[in-house]
C-alpha positions in Angstrom: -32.0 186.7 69.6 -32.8 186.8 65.7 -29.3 186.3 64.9 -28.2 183.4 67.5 -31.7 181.7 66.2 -30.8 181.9 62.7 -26.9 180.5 63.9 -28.7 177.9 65.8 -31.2 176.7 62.9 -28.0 177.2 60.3 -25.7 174.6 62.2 -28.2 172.3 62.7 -29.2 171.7 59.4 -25.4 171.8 58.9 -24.8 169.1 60.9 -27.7 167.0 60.4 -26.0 164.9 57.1 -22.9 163.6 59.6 -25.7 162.9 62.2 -28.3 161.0 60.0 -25.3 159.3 58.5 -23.5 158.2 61.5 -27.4 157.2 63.0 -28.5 155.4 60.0 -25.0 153.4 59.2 -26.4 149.8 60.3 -29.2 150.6 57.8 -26.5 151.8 55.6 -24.9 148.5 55.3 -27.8 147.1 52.8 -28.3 150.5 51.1 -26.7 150.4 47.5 -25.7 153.8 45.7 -27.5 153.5 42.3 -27.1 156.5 40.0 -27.1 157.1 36.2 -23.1 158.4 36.6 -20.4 156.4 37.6 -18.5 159.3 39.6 -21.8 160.3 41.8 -22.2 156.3 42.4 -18.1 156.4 43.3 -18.8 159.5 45.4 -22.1 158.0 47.5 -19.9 154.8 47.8 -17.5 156.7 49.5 -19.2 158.7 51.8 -21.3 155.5 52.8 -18.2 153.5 53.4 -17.2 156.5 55.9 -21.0 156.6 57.7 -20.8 152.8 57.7 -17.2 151.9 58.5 -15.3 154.8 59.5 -13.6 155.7 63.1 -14.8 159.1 65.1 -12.8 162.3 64.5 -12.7 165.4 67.3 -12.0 168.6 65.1 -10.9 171.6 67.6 -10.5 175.0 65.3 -7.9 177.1 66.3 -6.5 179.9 63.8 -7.5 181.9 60.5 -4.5 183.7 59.3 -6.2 186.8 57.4 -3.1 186.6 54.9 -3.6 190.0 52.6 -6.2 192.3 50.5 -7.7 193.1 54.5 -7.6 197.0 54.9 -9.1 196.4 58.4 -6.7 193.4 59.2 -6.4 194.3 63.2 -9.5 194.4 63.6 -10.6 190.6 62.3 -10.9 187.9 64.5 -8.0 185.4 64.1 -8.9 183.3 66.8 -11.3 180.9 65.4 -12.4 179.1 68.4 -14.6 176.0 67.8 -15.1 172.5 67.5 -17.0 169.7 66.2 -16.7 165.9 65.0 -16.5 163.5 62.2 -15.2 160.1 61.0 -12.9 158.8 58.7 -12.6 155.8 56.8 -8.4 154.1 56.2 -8.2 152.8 52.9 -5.1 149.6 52.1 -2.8 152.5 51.3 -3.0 154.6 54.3 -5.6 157.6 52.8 -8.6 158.9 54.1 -12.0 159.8 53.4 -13.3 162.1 56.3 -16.6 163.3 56.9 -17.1 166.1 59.7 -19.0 169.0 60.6 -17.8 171.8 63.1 -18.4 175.0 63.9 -16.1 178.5 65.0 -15.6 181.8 65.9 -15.3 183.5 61.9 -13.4 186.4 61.3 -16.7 189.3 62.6 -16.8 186.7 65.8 -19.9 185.2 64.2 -20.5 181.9 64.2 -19.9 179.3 61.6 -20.7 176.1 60.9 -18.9 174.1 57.9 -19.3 170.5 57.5 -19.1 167.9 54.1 -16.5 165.7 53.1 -12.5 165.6 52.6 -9.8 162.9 50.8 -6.6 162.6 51.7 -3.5 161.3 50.9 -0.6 160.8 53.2 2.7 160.1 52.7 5.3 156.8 54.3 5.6 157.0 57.9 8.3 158.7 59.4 10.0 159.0 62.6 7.4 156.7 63.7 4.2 157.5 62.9 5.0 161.5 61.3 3.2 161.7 57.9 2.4 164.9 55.5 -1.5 164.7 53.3 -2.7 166.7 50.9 -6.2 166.3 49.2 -9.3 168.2 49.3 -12.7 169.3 50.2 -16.4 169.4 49.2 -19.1 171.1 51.7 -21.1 173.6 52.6 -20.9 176.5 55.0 -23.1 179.8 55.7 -21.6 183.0 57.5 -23.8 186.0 58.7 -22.0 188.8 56.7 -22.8 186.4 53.2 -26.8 186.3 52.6 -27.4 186.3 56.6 -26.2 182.6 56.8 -27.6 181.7 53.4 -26.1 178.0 52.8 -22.6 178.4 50.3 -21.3 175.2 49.0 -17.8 174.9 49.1 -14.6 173.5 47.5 -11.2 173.6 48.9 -7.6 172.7 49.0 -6.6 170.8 52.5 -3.2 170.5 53.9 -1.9 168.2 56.8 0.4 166.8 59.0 0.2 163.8 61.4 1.6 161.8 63.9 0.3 158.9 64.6 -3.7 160.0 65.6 -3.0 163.9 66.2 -3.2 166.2 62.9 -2.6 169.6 62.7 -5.0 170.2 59.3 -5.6 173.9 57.1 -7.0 175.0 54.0 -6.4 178.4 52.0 -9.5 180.4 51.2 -8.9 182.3 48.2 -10.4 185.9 47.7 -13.7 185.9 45.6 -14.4 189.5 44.5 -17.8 190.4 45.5 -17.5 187.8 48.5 -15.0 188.5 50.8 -11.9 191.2 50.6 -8.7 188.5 51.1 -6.9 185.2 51.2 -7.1 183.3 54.6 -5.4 180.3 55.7 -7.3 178.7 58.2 -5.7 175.9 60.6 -7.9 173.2 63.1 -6.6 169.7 64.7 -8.2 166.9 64.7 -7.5 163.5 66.9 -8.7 160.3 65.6 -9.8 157.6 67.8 
């Protein structure tokens, strides 16, 4: 009961900066983002312009291939069943800012939550509507077997490929000594509407 509390409280809070932002974006349309550096101004811009403007996302998690350094690979959860939402924002050249928040089965079947904000950039249209992106990731996420779900802020790699509104997305998570015991690839959709 402890543990599904602590999960509970953990996503919540988690999943409360898409929430307020998506809530809040007709009072986000007169709010300005005024700081002493130009990149954190660039950065609130940006994530703003997502809150304000940007189109909903579903995210459905799917699959964390536990790649090596694992002595207790069969054992790990690879099925990393989950879900969640977010929004994204098209720029003139066809990249995204994304903002989302989802959470899944981890590798201990524990859950976690993960949520912040992503760029990407895609390449021309092909076949009709078949693009590869690449870009990156900035968030937070909190797993039970790493401080009992203490918040971990994160920064990752992200990989994609899309037709039309359907993307099949991942990102490698490297192994920290100390933190976890291999490198995982981790893979979730996502349908933009």
């Amino acid at each position: 009961m402890k543990t599904t509390l602590v999960t509970a409280v953990t996503v919540s809070l988690l999943c409360a900066p898409l929430v307020s932002f998506a809530a809040s974006a007709d009072a986000a349309k007169d709010g300005q983002c005024d700081y002493r550096r130009d990149w954190m101004s660039a950065a609130c811009e940006h994530v703003l312009r997502v809150a304000r403007d940007g189109t909903w996302d579903l995210h459905v998690t799917g699959y964390g291939w536990h790649i090596d350094g694992f002595d207790n690979r069969s054992e790990l959860n690879p099925w990393s069943v989950g879900g969640g939402a977010g929004k994204h924002w098209t720029d003139a050249n066809g990249n995204e800012d994304i903002l989302f928040a989802f959470a899944f089965s981890d590798s201990h079947h524990n859950v976690e939550p993960i949520g912040g904000y992503a760029r990407q950039w895609y390449t021309k249209s092909v076949l009709g509507g078949l693009q590869a992106g690449g870009g990156y990731f900035v968030g937070i996420t909190a797993r039970s077997d790493v401080a009992h779900y203490l918040p971990l802020p994160l920064a990752l790699p992200i990989a994609s490929v899309r037709y039309r509104r359907a993307s099949l997305m991942g990102t490698i998570i490297p192994r920290i000594p100390g933190l976890n015991d291999g490198d995982v690839a981790f893979f979730w959709d996502r349908y933009e509407f």
